[in-house]
C-alpha positions as CSV (number, residue, x, y, z in Angstrom):
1,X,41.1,-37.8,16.1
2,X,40.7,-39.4,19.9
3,X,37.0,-41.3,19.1
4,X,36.5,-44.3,20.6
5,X,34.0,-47.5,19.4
6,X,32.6,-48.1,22.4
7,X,31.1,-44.8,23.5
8,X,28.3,-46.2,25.5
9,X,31.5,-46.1,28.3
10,X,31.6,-42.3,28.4
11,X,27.7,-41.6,28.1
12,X,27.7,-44.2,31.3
13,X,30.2,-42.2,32.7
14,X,28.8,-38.7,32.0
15,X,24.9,-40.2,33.4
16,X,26.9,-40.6,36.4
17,X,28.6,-37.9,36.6
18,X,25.0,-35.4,35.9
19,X,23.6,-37.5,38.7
20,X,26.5,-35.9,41.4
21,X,26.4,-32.9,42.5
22,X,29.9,-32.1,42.9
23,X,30.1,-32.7,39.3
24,X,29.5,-29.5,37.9
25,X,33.4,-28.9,36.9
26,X,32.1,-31.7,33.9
27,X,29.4,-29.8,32.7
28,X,30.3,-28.6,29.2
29,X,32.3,-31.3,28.5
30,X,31.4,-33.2,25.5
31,X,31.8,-37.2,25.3
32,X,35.0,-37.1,23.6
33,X,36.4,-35.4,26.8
34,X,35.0,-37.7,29.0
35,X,36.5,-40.9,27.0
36,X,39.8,-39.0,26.7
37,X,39.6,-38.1,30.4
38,X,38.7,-41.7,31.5
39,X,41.9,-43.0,28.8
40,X,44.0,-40.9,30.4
41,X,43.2,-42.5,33.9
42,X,43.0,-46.0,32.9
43,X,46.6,-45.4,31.5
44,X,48.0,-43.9,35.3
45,X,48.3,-40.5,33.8
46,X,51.0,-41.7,31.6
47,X,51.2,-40.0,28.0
48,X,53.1,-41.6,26.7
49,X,51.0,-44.9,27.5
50,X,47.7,-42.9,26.1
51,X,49.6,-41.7,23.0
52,X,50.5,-45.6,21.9
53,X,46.6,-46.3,22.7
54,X,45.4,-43.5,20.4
55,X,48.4,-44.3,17.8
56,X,49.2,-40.5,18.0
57,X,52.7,-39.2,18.9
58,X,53.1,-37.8,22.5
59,X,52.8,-34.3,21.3
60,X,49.5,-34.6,20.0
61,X,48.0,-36.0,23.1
62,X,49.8,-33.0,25.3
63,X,47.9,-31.0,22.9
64,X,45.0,-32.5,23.9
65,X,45.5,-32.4,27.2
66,X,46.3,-28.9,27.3
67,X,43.6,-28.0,25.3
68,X,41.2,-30.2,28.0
69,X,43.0,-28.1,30.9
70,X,42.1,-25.0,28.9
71,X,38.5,-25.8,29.0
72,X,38.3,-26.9,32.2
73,X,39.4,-23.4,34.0
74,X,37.4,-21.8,30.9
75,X,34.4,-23.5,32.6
76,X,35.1,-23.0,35.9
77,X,36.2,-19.2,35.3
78,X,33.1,-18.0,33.3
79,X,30.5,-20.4,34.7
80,X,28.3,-17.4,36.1
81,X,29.0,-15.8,32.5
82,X,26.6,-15.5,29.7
83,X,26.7,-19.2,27.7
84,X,27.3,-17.9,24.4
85,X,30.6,-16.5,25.8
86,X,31.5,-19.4,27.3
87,X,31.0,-21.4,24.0
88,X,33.0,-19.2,22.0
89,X,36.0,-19.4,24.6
90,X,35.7,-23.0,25.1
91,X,35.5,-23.2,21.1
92,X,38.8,-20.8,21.0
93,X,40.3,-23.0,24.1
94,X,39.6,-26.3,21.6
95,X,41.4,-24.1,18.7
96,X,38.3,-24.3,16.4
97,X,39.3,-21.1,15.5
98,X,42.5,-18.7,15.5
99,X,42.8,-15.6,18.2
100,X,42.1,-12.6,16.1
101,X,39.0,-14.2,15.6
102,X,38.2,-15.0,19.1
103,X,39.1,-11.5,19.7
104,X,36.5,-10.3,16.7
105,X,33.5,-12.6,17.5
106,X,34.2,-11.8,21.5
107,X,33.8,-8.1,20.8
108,X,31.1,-7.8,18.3
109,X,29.0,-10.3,20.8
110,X,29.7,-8.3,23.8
111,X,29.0,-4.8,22.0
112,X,25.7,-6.4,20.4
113,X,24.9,-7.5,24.3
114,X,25.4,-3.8,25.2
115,X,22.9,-2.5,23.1
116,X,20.4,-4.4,24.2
């Protein structure tokens, strides 16, 4: 839904951003955040500017943008925690899949890491 044609922008942007170190609040992000992220600061943080750029009604991009915020403190939150949790709550955050089975695939992966 929010892909862009010129992506070499946001893998410019992302080789710049691996080469800070005070960068590590973008790791995890994939290059689709990154282009929405710089979108949404070319527009001045307006939405309803970025929603007439993607050709999307303003409640899709706050979706969006929630959904970015949810992965962002996701990230930040469980960045000393095991990946494959992180994935599967950054995956949840992006609503690739519904909370009952977040909750299912959360607990069967952290009983599984108990018995080892």
């Amino acid at each position: 839904m929010f892909r862009f044609v010129n992506i070499n922008l946001s893998i410019d942007l992302r080789f710049k951003m691996a080469n800070d170190s005070s960068s590590r609040a973008f790791e995890g992000l994939d290059d689709e955040d990154i282009a929405f992220i710089k979108r949404f600061i070319l527009a001045s943080g307006s939405l309803k500017e970025l929603a007439a750029t993607y050709g999307v009604s303003y409640p899709t991009v706050r979706l969006r943008l929630d959904r970015l915020i949810q992965k962002f403190r996701i990230l930040d939150e469980f960045r000393d925690e095991d990946a494959y949790e992180r994935l599967l709550r950054v995956q949840f955050a992006e609503g690739r899949f519904d909370a009952t089975t977040f909750k299912h695939l959360l607990s069967a992966y952290q009983e599984q890491k108990g018995r080892s």
